[in-house]
DRENLO-475587 format. One line per field, with one value per residue (C-alpha): residue number from 1; residue in one letter; x, y, z. Coordinates in steps of 0.25 Angstrom, whole numbers, padded with zeros to 4 digits. Layout:
N
resi = (NUM, ...)
resn = (A, ...)
px = (X, ...)
py = (Y, ...)
pz = (Z, ...)
This chain:
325
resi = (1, 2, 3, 4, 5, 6, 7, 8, 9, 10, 11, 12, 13, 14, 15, 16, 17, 18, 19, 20, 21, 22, 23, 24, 25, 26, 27, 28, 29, 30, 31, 32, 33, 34, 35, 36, 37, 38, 39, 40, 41, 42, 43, 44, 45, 46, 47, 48, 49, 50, 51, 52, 53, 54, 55, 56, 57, 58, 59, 60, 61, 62, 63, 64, 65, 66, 67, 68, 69, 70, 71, 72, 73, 74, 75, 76, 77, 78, 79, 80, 81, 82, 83, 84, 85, 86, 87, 88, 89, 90, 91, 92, 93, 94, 95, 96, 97, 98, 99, 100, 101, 102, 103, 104, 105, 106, 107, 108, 109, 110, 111, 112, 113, 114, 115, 116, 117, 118, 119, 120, 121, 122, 123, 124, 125, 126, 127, 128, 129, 130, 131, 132, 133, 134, 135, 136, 137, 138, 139, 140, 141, 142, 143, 144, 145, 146, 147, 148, 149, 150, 151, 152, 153, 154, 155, 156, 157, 158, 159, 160, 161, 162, 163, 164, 165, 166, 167, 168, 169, 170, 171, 172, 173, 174, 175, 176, 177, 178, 179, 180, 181, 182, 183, 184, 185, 186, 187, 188, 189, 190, 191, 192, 193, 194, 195, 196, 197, 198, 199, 200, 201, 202, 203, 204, 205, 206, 207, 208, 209, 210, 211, 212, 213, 214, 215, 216, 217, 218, 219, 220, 221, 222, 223, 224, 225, 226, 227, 228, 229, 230, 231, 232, 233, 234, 235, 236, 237, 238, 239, 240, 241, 242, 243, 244, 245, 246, 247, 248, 249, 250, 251, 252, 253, 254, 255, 256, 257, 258, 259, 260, 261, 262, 263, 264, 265, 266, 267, 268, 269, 270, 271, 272, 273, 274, 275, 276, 277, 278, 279, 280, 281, 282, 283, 284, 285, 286, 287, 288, 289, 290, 291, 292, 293, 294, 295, 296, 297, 298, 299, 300, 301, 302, 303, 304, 305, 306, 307, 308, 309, 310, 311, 312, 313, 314, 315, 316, 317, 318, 319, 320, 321, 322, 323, 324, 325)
resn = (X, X, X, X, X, X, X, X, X, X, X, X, X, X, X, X, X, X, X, X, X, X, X, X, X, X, X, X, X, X, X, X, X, X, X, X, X, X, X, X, X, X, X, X, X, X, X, X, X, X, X, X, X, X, X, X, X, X, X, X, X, X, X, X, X, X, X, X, X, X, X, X, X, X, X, X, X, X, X, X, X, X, X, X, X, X, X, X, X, X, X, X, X, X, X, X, X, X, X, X, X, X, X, X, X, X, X, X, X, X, X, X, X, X, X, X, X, X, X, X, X, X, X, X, X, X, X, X, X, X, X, X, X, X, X, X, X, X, X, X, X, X, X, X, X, X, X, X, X, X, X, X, X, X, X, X, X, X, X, X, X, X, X, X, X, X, X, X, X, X, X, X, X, X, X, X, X, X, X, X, X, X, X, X, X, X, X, X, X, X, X, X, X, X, X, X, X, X, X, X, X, X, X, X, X, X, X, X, X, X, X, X, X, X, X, X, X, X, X, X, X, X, X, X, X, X, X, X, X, X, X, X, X, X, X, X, X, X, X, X, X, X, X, X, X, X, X, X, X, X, X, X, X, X, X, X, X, X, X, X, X, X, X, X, X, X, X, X, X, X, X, X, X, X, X, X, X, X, X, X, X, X, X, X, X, X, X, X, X, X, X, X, X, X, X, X, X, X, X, X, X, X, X, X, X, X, X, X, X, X, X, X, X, X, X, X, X, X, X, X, X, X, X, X, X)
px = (-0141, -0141, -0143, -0139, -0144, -0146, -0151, -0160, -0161, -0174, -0169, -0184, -0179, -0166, -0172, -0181, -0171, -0160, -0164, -0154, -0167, -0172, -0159, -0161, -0173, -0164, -0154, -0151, -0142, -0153, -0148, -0135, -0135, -0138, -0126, -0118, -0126, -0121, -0107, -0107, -0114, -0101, -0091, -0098, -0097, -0084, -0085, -0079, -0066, -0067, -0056, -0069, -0060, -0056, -0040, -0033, -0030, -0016, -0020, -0017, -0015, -0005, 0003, 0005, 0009, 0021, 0024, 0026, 0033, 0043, 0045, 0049, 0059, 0066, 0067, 0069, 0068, 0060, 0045, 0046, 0039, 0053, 0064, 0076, 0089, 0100, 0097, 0083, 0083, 0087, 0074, 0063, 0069, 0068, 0054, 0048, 0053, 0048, 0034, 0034, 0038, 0027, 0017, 0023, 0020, 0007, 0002, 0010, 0002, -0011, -0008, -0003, -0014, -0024, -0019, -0020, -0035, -0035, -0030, -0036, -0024, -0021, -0014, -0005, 0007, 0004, 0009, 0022, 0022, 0020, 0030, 0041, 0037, 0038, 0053, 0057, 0050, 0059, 0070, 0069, 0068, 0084, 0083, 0073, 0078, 0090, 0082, 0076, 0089, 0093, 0079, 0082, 0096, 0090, 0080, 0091, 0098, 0087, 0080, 0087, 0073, 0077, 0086, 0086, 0082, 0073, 0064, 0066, 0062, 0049, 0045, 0048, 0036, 0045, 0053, 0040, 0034, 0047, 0049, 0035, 0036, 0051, 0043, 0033, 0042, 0049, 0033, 0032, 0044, 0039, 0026, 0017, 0003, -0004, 0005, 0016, 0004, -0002, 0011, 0015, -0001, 0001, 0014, 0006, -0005, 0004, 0013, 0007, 0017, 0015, 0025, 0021, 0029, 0032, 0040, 0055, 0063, 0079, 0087, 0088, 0074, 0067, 0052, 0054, 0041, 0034, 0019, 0013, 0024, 0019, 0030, 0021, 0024, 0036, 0042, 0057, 0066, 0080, 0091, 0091, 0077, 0069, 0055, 0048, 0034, 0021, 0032, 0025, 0032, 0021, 0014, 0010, -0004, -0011, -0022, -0033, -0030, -0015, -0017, -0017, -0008, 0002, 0004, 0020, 0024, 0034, 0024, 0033, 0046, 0061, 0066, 0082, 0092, 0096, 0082, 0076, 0060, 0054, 0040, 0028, 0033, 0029, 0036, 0027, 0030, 0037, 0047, 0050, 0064, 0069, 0085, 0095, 0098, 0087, 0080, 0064, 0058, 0046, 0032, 0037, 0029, 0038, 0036, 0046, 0062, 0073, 0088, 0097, 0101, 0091, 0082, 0068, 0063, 0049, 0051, 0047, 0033, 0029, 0025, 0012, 0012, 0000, -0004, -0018, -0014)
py = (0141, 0127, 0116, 0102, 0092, 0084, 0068, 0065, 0050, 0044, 0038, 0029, 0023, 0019, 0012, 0005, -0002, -0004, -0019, -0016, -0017, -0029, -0036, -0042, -0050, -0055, -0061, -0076, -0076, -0088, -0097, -0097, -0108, -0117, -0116, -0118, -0130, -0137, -0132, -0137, -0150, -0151, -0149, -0159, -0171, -0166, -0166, -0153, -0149, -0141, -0135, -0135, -0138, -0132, -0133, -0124, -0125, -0118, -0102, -0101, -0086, -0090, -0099, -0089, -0081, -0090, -0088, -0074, -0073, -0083, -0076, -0063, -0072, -0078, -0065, -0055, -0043, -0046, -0046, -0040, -0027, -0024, -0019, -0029, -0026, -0032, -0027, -0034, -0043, -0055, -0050, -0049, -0063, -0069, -0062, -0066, -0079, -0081, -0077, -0087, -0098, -0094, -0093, -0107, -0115, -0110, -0114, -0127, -0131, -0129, -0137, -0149, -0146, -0146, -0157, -0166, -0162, -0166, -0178, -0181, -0185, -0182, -0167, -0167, -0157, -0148, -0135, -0142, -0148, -0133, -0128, -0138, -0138, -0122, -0122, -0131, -0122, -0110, -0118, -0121, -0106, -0103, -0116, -0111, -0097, -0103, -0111, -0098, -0090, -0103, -0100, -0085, -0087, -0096, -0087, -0079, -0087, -0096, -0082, -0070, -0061, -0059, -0048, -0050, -0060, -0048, -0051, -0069, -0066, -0054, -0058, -0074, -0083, -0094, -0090, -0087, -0102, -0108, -0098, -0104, -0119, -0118, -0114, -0125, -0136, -0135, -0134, -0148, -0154, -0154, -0159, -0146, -0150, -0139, -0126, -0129, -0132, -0118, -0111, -0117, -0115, -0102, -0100, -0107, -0097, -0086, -0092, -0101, -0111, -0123, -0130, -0142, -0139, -0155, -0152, -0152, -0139, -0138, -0124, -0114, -0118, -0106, -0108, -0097, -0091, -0100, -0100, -0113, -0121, -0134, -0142, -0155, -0161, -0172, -0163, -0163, -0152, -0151, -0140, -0127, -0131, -0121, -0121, -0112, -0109, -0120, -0133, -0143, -0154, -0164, -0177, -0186, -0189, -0192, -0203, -0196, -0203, -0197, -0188, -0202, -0209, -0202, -0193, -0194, -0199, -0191, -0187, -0176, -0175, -0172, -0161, -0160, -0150, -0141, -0142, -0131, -0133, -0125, -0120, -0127, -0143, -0153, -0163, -0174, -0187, -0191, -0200, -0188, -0182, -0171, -0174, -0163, -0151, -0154, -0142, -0145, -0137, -0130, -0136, -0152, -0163, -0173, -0184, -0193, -0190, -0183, -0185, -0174, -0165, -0166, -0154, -0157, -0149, -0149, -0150, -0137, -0136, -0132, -0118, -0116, -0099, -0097, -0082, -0078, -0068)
pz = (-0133, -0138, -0130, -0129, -0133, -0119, -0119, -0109, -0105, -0102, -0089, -0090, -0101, -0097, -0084, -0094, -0101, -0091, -0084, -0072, -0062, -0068, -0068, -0053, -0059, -0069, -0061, -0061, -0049, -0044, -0054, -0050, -0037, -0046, -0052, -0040, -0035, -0049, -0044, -0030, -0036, -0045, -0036, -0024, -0035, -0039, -0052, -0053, -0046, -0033, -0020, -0011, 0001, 0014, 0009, 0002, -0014, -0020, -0026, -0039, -0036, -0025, -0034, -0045, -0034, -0030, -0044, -0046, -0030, -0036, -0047, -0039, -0034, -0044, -0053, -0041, -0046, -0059, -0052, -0040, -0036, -0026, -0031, -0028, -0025, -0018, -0003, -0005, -0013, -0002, 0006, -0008, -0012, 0004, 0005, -0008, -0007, 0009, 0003, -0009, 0000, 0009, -0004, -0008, 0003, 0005, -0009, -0008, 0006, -0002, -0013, -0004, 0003, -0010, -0015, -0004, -0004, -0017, -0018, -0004, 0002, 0017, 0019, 0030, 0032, 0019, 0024, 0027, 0013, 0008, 0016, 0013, -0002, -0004, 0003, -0005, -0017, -0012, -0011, -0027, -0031, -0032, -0040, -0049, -0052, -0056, -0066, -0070, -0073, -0083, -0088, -0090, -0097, -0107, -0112, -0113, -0120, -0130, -0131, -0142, -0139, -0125, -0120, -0105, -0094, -0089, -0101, -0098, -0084, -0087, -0099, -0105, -0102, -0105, -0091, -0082, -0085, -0082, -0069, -0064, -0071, -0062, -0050, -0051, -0055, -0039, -0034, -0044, -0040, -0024, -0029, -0024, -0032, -0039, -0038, -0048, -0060, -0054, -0057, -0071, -0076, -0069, -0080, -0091, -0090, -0091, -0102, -0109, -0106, -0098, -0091, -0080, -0066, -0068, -0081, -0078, -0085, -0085, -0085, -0096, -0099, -0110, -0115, -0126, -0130, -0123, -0124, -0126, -0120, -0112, -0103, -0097, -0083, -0086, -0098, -0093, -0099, -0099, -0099, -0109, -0114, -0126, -0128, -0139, -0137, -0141, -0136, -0129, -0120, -0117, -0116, -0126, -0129, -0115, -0110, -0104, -0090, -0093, -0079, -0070, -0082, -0085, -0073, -0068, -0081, -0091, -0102, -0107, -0115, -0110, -0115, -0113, -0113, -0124, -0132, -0138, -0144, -0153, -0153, -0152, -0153, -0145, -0138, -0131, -0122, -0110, -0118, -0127, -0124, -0134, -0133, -0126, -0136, -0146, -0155, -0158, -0166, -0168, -0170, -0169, -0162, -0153, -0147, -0145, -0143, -0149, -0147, -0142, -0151, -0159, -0170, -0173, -0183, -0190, -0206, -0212, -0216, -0231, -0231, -0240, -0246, -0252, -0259, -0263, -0270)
């Protein structure tokens, strides 16, 4: 009969070289409060930043959490786990928009709240503050939906790749930063610190477009593309506006007091109705006005104005063909 061969481990051997017992004498876990004393010795000289205070701060989680109920709202029936029909639609639109308001007010109330802290300024009356401000966010979401469907029809329109608004709505990044910047814009115009930057970093992150909730947007707005777009706080854009991927509506070159300087000053351009611009150009300045039904082309530099009606085209550049063969 023939026999297997059978490997027999040397179980004495393996226990030699395994450091598992020794590993409790090894450990530096008594190096470690050092550590934190240097961090508690930071933070008590403030010269790091800190929230080590007995008043709430906004929750980033919550606030993309506004986000996402908002959008059940304004495309009911595109991100909902219901089914929506029309015997329930008026109670999923009532409930989930009772819930946002109460989402809304409660973040709001922290961020007065915060920012009072902050700027060590007497709070009084913040949850009714955060209560009337979040009404009058609710009361904006017809407005904004409305903004949204001009939105919708002109990707439909600017855009020959797309065959329905299904795919605008599911899969255009271009629409979702607009949908959030739209949002955050109402939280802006009622001056609620902190969460409408949360939403549109909340956007830019998943985009890769960056639009300030200061910046003003006209209808029929379409970012086509859209990665790498940045819209600055005073930029002011007209009616029926493209922008292609890489285009930059900035500032000029700032001082490096520019946060005390220059704050509440226009430091971006205009840009009026009609324009289309092309992909990665930049247009900087708050005195820069790029005229109503303009064409800018790809890859150009601007900073100063350009009447209506106007095409700036870069020069073609001379092509180089070298073969090593």
């Amino acid at each position: 009969m023939l026999r297997k061969n059978v490997s027999v481990i040397d179980t004495t051997a393996v226990s030699a070289l395994c450091d598992h017992i020794e590993i409790t004498n090894c450990s530096l876990h008594d190096k470690v409060p050092k550590v934190v004393t240097e961090l508690l010795s930071s933070w008590s000289t403030k010269e790091c930043y800190d929230h080590i205070s007995p008043v709430s701060i906004p929750s980033q989680e919550e606030t993309i959490g506004i986000v996402e109920q908002a959008k059940r709202i304004l495309f009911p029936g595109f991100f909902s786990h219901t089914k929506l029909h029309a015997s329930n639609l008026e109670y999923y639109i009532g409930k989930k928009t009772t819930d946002l308001y109460d989402k809304v007010s409660e973040q709001i109330t922290m961020a007065i709240r915060h920012d009072c802290r902050r700027n060590e300024r007497p709070c009084t009356n913040c949850e009714a503050y955060g209560h009337k401000k979040a009404l009058s966010f609710i009361q904006s979401l017809p407005k904004v939906a409305a903004m949204l469907a001009t939105d919708i029809r002109a990707a439909l329109r600017g855009d020959p790749a797309t065959k329905s608004p299904d795919e605008v709505i599911f899969c255009y990044p271009g629409l979702l930063t607009t949908f959030i910047f739209r949002l955050a814009h109402e939280l802006y115009l009622l001056e609620v610190p902190i969460i409408p930057r949360i939403m549109t970093e909340y956007a830019h992150s998943q985009t890769g477009i960056d639009i300030h909730p200061g910046a003003s947007i006209g209808s029929e707005f379409f970012i086509d593309h859209g990665t790498g777009v940045v819209i600055g706080e005073t930029t002011i854009i007209g009616n029926n506006v493209r922008l292609y991927q890489g285009v930059t509506l900035g500032a000029l070159s700032l001082p490096h007091n520019a946060g005390e300087k220059m704050r509440n000053k226009k430091r971006h351009p205009t840009i009026e109705d009609n324009v289309i611009i092309y992909a990665n150009t930049t247009v900087l300045g708050g005195d820069t006005v790029i005229g109503e039904g303009s064409i800018i082309g790809g890859n150009i530099w601007l900073t100063e104005s350009v009447p209506p009606g106007t095409k700036v085209l870069m020069k073609r550049p001379e092509l180089i063909y070298s073969n090593s063969h």
